[in-house]
Backbone as CSV, one residue per row, in Angstrom:
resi,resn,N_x,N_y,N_z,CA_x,CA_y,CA_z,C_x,C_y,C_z
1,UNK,0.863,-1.198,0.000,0.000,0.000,0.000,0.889,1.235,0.000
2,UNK,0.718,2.401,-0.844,1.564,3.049,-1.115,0.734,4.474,-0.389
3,UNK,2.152,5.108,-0.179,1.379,6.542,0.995,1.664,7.866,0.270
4,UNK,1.074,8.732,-0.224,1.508,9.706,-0.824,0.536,11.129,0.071
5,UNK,1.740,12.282,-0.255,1.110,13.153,0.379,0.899,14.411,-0.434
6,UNK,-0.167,14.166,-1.637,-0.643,15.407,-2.375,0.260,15.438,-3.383
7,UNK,1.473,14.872,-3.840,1.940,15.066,-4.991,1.930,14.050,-6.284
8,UNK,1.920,14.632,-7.725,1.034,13.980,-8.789,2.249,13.119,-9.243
9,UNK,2.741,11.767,-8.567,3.185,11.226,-8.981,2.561,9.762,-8.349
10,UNK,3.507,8.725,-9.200,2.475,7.071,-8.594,1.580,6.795,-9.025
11,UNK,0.381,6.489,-8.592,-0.506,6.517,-8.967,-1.597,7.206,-9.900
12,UNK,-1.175,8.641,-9.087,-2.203,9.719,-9.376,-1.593,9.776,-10.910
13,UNK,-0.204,9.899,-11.122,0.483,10.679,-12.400,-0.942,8.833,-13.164
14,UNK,-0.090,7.923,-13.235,-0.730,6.830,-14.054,-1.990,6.854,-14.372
15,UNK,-3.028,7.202,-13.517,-4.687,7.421,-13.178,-4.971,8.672,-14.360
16,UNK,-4.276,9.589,-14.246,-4.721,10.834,-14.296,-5.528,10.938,-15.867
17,UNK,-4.837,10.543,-17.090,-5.388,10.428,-17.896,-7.090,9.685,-18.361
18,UNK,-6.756,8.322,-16.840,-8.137,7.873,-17.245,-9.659,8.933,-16.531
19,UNK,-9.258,9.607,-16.222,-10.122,10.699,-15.905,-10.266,11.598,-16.870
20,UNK,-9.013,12.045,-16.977,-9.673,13.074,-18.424,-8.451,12.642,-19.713
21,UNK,-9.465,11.761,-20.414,-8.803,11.456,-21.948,-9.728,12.413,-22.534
22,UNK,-8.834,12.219,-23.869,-9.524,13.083,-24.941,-9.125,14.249,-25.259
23,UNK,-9.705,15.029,-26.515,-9.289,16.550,-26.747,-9.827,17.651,-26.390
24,UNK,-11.138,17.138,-26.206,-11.933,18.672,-25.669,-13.014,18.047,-24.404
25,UNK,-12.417,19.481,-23.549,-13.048,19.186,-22.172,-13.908,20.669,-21.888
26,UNK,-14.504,20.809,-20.882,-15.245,22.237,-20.885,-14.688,23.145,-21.166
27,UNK,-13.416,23.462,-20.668,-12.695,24.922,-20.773,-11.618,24.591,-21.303
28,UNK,-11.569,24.235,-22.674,-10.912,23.828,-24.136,-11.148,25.306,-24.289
29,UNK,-12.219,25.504,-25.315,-12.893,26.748,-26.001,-12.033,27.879,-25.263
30,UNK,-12.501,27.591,-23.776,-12.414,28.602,-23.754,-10.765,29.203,-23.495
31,UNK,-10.480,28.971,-22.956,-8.626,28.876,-23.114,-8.180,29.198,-24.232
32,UNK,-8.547,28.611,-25.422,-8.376,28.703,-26.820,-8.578,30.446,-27.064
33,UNK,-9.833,31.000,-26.539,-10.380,31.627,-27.029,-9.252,32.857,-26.140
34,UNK,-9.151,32.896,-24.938,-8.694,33.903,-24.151,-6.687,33.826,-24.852
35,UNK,-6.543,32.906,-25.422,-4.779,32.975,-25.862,-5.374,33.885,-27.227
36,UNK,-6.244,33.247,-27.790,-6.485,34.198,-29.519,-6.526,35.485,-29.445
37,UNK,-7.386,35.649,-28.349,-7.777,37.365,-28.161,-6.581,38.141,-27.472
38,UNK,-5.407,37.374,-27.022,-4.488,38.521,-26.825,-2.855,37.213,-27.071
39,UNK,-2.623,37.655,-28.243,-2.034,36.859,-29.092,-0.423,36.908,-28.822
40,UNK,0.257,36.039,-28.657,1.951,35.667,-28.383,1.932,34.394,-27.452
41,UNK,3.364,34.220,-27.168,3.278,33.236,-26.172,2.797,33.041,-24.754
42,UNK,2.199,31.973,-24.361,1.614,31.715,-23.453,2.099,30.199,-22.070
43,UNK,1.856,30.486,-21.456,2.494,29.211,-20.207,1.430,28.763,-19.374
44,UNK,1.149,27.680,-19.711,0.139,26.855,-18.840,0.857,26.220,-17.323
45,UNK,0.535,26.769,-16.288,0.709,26.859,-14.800,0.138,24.968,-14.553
46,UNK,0.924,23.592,-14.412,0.129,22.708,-14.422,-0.568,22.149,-14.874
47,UNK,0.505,21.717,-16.274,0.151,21.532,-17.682,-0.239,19.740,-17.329
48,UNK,0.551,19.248,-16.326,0.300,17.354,-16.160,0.494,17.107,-17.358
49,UNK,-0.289,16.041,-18.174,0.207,14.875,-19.005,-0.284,15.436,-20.379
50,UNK,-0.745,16.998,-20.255,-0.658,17.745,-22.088,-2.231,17.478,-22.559
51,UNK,-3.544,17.397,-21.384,-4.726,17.865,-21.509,-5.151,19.031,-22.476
52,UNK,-4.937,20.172,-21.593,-4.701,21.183,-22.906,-3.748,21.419,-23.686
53,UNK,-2.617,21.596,-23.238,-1.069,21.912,-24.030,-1.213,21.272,-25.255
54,UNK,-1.340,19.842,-25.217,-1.107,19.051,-26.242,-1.783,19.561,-27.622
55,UNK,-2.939,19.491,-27.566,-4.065,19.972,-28.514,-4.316,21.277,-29.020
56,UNK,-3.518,21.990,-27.973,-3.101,23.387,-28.345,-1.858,23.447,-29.729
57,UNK,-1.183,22.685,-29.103,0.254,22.930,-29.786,0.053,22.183,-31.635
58,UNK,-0.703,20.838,-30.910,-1.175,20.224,-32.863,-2.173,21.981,-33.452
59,UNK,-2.944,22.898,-32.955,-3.106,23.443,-33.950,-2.209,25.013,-34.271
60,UNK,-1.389,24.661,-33.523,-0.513,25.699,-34.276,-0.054,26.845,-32.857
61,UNK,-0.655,26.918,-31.656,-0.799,27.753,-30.796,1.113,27.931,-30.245
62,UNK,1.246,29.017,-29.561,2.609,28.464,-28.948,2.597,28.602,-27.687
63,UNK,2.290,27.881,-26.800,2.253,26.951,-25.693,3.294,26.591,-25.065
64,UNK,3.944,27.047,-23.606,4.546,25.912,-23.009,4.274,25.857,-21.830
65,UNK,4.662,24.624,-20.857,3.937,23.928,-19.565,4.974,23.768,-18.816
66,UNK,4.674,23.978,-17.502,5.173,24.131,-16.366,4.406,22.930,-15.352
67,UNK,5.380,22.419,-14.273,4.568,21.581,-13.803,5.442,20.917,-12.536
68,UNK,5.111,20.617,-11.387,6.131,19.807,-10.594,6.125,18.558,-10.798
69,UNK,5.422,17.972,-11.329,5.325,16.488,-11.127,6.547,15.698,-12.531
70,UNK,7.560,15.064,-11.896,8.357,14.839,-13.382,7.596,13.519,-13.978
71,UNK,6.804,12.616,-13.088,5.963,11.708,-14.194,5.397,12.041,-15.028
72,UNK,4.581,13.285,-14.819,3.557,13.933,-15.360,4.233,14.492,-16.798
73,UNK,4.973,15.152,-16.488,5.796,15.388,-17.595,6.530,14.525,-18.451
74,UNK,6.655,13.476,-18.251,7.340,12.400,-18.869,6.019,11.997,-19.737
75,UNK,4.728,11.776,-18.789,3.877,11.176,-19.821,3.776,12.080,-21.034
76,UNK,3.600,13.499,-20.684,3.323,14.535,-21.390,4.459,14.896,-22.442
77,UNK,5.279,13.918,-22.309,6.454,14.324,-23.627,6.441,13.371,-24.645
78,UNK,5.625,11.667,-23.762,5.366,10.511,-24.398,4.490,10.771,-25.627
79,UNK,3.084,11.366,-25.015,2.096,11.681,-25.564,2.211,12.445,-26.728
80,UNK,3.225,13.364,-26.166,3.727,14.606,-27.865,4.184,13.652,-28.526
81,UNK,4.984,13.060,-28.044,6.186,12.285,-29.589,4.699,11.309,-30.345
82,UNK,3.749,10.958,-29.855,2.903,10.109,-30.147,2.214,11.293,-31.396
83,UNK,1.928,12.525,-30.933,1.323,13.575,-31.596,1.790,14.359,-32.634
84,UNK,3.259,14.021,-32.562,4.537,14.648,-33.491,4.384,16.058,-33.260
85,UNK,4.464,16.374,-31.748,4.867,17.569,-31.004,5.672,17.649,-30.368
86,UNK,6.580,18.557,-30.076,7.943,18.713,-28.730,7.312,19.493,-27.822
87,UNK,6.358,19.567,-26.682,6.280,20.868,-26.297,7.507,21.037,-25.249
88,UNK,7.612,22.304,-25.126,8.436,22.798,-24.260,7.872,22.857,-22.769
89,UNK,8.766,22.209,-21.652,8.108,21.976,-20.177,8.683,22.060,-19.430
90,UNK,8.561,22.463,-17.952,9.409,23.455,-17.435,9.134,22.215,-15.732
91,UNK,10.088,21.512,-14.993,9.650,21.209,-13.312,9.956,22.058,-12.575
92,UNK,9.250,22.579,-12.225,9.179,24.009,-11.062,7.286,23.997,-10.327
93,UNK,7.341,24.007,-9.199,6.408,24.905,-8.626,6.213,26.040,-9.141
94,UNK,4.692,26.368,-8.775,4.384,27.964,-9.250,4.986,28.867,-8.636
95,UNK,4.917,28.516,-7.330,5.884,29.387,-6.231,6.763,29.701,-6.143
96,UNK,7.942,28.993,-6.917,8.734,28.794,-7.364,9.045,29.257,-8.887
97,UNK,8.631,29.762,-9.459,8.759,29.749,-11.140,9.877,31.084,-11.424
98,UNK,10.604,30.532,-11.971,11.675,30.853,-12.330,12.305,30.568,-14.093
99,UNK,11.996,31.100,-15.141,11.835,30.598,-16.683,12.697,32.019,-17.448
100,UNK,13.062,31.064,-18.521,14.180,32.048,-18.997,12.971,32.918,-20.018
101,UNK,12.049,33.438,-20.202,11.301,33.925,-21.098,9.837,34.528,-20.176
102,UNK,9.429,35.386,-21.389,7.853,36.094,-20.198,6.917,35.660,-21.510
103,UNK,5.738,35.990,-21.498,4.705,35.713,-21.390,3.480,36.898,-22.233
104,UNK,2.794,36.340,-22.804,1.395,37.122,-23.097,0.269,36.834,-22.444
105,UNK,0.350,35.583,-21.915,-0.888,34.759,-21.152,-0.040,33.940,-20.028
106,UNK,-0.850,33.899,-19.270,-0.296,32.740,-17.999,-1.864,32.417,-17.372
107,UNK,-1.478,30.862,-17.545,-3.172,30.415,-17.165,-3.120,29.015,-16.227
108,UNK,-4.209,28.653,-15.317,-4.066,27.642,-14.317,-5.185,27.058,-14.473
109,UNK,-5.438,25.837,-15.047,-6.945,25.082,-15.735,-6.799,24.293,-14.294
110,UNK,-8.183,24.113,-13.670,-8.648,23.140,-13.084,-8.429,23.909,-11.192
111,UNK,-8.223,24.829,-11.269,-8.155,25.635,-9.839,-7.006,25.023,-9.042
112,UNK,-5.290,25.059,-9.619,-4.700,24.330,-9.686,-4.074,25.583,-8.399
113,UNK,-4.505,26.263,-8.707,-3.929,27.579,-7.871,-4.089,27.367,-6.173
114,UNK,-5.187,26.507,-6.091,-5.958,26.328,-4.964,-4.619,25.397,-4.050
115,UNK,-3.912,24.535,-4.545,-2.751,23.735,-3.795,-2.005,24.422,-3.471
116,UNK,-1.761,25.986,-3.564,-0.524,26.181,-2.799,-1.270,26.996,-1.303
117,UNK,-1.114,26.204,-0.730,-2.144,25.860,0.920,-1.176,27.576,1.343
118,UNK,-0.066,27.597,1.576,0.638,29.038,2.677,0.484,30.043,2.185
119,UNK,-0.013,30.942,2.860,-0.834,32.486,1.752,0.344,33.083,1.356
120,UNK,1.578,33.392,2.184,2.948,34.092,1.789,3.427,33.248,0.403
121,UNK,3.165,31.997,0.061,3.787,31.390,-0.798,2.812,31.835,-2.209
122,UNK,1.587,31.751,-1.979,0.387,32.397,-2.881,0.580,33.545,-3.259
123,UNK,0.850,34.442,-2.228,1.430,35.739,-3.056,2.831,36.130,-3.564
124,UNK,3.419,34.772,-3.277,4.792,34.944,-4.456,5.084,34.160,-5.651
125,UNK,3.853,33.444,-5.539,3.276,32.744,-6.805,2.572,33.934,-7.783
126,UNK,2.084,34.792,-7.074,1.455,35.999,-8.056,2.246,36.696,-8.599
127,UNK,3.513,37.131,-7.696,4.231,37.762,-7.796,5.485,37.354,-8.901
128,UNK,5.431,36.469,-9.632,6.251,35.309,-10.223,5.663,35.388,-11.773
129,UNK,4.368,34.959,-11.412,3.674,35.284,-12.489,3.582,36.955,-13.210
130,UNK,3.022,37.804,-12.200,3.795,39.013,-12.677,4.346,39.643,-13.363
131,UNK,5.869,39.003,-12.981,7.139,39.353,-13.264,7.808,38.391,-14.612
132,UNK,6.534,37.212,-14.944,6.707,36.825,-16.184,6.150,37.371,-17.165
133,UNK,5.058,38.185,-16.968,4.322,38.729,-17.837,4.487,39.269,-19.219
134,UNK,4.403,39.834,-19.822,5.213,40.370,-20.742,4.342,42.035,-20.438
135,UNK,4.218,43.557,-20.788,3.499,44.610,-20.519,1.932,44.130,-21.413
136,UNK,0.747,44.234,-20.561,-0.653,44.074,-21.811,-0.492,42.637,-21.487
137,UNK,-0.041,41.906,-20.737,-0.458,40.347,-20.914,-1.508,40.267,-19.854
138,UNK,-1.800,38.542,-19.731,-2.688,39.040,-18.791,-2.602,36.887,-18.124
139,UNK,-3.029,37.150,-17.077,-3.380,35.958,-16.158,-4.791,35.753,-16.269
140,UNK,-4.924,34.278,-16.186,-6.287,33.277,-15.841,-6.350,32.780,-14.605
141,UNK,-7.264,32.542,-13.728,-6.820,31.752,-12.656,-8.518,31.492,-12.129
142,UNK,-9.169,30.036,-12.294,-10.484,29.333,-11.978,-10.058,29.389,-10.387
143,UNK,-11.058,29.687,-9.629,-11.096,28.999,-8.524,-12.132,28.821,-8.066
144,UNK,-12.570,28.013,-7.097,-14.036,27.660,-6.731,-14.143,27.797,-4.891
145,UNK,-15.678,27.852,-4.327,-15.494,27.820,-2.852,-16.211,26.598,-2.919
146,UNK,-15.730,25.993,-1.786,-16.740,24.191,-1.784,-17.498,24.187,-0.757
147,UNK,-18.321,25.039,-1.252,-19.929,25.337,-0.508,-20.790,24.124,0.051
148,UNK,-20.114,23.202,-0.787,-21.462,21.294,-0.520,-20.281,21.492,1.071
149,UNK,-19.018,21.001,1.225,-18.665,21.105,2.162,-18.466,21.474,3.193
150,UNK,-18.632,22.952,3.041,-18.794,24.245,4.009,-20.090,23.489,5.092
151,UNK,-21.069,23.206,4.152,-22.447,22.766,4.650,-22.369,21.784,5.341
152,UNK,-21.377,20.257,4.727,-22.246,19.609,5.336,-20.556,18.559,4.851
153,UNK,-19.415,18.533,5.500,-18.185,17.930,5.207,-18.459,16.636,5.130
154,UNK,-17.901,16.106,4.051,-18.309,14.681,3.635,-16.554,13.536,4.577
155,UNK,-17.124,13.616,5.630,-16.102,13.027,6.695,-16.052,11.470,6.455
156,UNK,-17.038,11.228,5.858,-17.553,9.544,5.287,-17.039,9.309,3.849
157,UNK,-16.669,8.108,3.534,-16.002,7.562,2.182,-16.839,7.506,1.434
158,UNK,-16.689,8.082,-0.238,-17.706,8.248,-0.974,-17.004,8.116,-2.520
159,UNK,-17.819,7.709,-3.135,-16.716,7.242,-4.652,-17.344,8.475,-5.486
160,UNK,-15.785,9.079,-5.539,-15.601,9.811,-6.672,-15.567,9.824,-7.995
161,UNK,-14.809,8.825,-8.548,-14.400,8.413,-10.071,-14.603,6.904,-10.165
162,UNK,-14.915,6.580,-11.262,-14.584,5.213,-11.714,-14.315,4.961,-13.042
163,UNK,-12.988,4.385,-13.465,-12.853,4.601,-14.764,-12.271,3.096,-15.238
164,UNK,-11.388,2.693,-16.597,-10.954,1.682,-16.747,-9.454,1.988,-17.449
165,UNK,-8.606,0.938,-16.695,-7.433,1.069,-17.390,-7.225,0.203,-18.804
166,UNK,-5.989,0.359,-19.461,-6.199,-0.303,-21.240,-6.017,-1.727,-20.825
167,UNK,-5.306,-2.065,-20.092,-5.481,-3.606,-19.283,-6.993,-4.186,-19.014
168,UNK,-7.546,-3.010,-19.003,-8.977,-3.619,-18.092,-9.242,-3.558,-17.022
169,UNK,-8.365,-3.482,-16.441,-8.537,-3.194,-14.798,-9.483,-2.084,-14.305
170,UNK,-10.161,-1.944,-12.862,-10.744,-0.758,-13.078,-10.429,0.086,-11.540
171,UNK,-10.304,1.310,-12.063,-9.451,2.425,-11.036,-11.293,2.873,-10.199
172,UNK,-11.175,2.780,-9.209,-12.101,3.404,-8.403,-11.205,4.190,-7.310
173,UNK,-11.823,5.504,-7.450,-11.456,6.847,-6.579,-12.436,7.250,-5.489
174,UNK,-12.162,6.826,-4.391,-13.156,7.213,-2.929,-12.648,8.201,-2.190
175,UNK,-13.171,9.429,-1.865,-13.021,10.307,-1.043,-13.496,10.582,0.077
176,UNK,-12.969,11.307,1.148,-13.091,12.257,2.302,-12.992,13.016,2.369
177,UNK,-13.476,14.240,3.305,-13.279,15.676,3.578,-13.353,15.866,3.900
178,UNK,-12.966,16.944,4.674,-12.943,17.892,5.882,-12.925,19.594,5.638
179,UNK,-12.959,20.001,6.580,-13.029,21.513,6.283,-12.258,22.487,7.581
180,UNK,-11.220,23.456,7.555,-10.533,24.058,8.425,-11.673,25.505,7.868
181,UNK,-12.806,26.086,8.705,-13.272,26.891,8.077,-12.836,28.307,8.240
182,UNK,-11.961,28.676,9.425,-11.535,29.811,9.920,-10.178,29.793,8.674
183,UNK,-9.539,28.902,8.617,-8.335,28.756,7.474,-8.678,28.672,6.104
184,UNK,-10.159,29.026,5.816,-10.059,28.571,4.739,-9.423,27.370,3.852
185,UNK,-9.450,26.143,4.506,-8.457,24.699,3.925,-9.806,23.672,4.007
186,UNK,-9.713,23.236,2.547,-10.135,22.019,2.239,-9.172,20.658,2.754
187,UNK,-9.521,19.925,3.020,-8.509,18.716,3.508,-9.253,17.236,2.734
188,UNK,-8.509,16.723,1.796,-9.020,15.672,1.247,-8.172,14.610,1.284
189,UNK,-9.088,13.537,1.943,-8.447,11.852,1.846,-8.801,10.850,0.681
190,UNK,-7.462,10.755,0.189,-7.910,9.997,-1.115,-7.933,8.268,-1.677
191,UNK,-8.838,7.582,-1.702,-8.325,6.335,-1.115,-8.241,5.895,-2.945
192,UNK,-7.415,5.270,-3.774,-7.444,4.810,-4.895,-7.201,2.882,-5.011
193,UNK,-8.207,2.423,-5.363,-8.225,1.136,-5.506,-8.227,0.696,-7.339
194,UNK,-7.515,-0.374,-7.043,-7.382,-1.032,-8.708,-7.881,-2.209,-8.372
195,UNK,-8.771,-2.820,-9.149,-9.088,-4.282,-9.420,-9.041,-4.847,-11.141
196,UNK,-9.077,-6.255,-10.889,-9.420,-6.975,-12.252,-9.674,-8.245,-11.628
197,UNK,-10.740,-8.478,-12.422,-10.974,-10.428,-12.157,-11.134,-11.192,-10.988
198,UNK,-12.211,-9.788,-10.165,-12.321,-9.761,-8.806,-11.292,-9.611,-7.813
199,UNK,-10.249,-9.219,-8.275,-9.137,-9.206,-6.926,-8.629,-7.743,-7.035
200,UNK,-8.690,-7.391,-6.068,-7.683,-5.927,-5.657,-6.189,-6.034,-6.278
201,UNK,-5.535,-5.507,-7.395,-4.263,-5.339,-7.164,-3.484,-4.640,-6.019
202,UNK,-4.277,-3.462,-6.162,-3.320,-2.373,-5.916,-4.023,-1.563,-4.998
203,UNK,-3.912,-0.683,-3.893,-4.343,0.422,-3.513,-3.583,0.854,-2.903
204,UNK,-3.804,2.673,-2.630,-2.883,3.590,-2.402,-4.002,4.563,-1.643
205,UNK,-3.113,5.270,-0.547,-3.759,6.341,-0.044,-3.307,7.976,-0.264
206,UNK,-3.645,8.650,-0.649,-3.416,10.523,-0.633,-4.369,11.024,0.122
207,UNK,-3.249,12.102,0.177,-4.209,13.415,0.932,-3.483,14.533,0.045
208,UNK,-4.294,15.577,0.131,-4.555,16.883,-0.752,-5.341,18.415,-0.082
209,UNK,-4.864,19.245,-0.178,-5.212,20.195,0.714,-5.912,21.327,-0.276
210,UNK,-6.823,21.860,-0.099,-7.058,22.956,-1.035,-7.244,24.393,-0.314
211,UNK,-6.604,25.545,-0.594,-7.117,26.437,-0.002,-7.982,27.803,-1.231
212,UNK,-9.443,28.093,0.086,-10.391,29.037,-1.060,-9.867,30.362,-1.209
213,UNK,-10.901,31.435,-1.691,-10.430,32.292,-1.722,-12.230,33.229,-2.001
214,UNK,-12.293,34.123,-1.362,-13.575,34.539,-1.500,-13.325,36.001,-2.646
215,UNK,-14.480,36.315,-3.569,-14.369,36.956,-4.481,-13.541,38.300,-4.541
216,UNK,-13.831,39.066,-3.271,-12.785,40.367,-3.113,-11.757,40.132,-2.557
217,UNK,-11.570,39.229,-1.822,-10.482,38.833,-1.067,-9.189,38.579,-2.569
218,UNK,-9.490,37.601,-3.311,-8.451,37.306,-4.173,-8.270,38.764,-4.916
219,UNK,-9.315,38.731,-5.695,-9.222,40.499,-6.622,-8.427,41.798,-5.806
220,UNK,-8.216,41.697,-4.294,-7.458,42.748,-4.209,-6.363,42.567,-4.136
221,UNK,-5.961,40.874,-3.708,-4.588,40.244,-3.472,-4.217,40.562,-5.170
222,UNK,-4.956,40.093,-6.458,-4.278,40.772,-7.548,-3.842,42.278,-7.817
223,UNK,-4.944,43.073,-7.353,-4.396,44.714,-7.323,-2.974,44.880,-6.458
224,UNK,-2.989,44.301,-5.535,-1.890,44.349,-4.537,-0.668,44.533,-5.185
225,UNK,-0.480,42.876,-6.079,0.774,42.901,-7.173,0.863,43.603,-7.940
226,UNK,0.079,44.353,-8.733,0.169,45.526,-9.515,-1.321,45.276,-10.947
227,UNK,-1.902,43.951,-10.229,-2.720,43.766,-11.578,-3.744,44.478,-11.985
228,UNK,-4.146,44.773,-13.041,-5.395,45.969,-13.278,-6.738,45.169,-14.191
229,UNK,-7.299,45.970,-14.407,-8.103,45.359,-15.329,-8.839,43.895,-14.817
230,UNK,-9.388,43.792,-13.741,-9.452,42.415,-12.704,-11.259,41.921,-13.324
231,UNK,-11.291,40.963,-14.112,-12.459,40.493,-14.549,-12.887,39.413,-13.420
232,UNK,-13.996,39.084,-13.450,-14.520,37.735,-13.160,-15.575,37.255,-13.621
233,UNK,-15.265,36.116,-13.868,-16.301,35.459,-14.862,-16.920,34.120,-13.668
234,UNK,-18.199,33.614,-13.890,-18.975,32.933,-13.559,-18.883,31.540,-13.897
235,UNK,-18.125,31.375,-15.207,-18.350,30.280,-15.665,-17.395,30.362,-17.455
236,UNK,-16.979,29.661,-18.084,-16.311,29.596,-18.967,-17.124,30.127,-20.877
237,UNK,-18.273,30.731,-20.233,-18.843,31.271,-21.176,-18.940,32.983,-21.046
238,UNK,-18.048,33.293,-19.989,-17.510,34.337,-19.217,-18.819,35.633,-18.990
239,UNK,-19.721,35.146,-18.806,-20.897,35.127,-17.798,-20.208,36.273,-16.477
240,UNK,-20.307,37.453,-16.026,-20.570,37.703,-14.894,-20.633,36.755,-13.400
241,UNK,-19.788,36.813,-12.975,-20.028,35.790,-11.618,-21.244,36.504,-10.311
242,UNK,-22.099,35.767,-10.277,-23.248,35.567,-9.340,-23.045,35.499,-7.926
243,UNK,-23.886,35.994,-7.213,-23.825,35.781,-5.291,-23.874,33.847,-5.189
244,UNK,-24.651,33.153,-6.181,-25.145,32.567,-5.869,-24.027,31.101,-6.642
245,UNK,-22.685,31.946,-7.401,-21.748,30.693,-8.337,-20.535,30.763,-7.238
246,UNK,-20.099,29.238,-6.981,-19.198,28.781,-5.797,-17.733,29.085,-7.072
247,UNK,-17.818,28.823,-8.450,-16.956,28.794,-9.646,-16.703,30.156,-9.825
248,UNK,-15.423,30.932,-10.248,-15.137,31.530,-10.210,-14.083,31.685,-11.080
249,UNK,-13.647,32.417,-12.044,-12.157,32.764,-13.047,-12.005,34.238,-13.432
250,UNK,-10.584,34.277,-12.517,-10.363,35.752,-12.363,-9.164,35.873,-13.707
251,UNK,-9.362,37.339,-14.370,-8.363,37.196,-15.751,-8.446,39.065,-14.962
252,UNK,-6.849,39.177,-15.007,-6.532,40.322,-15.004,-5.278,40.607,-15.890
253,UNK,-4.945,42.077,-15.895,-3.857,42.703,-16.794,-2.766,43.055,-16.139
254,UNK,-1.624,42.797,-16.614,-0.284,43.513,-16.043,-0.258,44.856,-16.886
């Protein structure tokens, strides 16, 4: 039984695809759409195994990915040579980001922003980004509040995913949760089981931390760094965000 603590390697890196295969996922379009409308190079913040990157780069976009996980990236270089793409990929934390080149876009699909749990480290993750910017570029960043939890913390095991590996085998994903509500911290227990042919191969346990961010609270932490122009959108059809949407994607300007 293997013990991991929140990072996308092991299991998670192997799994990850059978969750999201394929080329177009909800906020394809729209990603697509926010690099077109302000045009040069761009860096996907937690690119993993080339979800978006990949499909970006077959139509011509110029794209490159950043990411800590080096499985993740390994798959994601597999997958190009499969695609007759090189993308360019960077192992660094966001917190950390440090790249010989800046930027027209810098974007974080899947509220990837939400893992870096220490607020001092969050705002030098902004601050990083920033300072990659290029002048007129601009940042993406989804984040969500987990309102089902707030309510009512799912402290009990509950299946998340179920998918199949090319073996056949089948990956079932059961979760837990908790909630630090004064800290704003999601706390998730992740239990991952593999079977085939009635027998358990494999299982592994994670944990994963998420921290929220409430609508003015983040938007001034962007003014703070110097960002202007602070949108928020509701939803990936960039909709106005509502009292009543837990989803959230803030796009501001350097």
């Amino acid at each position: 039984m293997a013990l991991n603590s929140g990072s996308y390697e092991g299991i998670i890196a192997d799994t990850y695809d059978i969750w999201f295969s394929g080329d177009s996922f909800e906020d394809t379009d729209f990603y697509e759409k926010m690099l077109t409308e302000v045009p040069g190079r761009a860096l996907e913040i937690g690119c993993g195994t080339g979800r978006l990157l990949l499909p970006y780069l077959q139509k011509g976009l110029d794209v490159e990915g950043v990411d800590p996980s080096s499985e993740m990236l390994d798959l994601c270089r597999d997958k190009g040579r499969q695609r007759g793409v090189a993308p360019v990929l960077y192992e660094q934390y966001m917190q950390d980001l440090n790249l010989p080149g800046t930027y027209k876009t810098i974007f974080i699909p899947l509220a990837s922003f939400m893992l870096v749990i220490d607020r001092e480290e969050a705002i030098r993750a902004l601050e990083l980004m920033y300072n990659h910017l290029e002048e007129g570029g601009q940042v993406i960043i989804p984040l969500f509040i987990p309102r089902e939890q707030l309510s009512s913390p799912r402290k009990e095991w509950t299946v998340r995913r179920v998918g199949q590996r090319n073996d056949g085998a089948e990956i079932v994903l059961n979760q837990a949760s908790d909630i630090a509500f004064n800290e704003q911290v999601q706390t998730n227990w992740n239990r991952y089981e593999i079977y085939k042919d009635g027998l358990m191969l494999e299982s592994a346990f994670t944990t994963s931390k998420l921290r929220w961010y409430y609508k003015h609270e983040f938007k001034m932490m962007l003014e703070h760094i110097g960002f202007t122009d602070v949108a928020i959108y509701g939803n990936y059809s960039c909709s106005t965000v509502t009292d009543d949407q837990s989803f959230m994607i803030f796009r501001a300007r350097k």
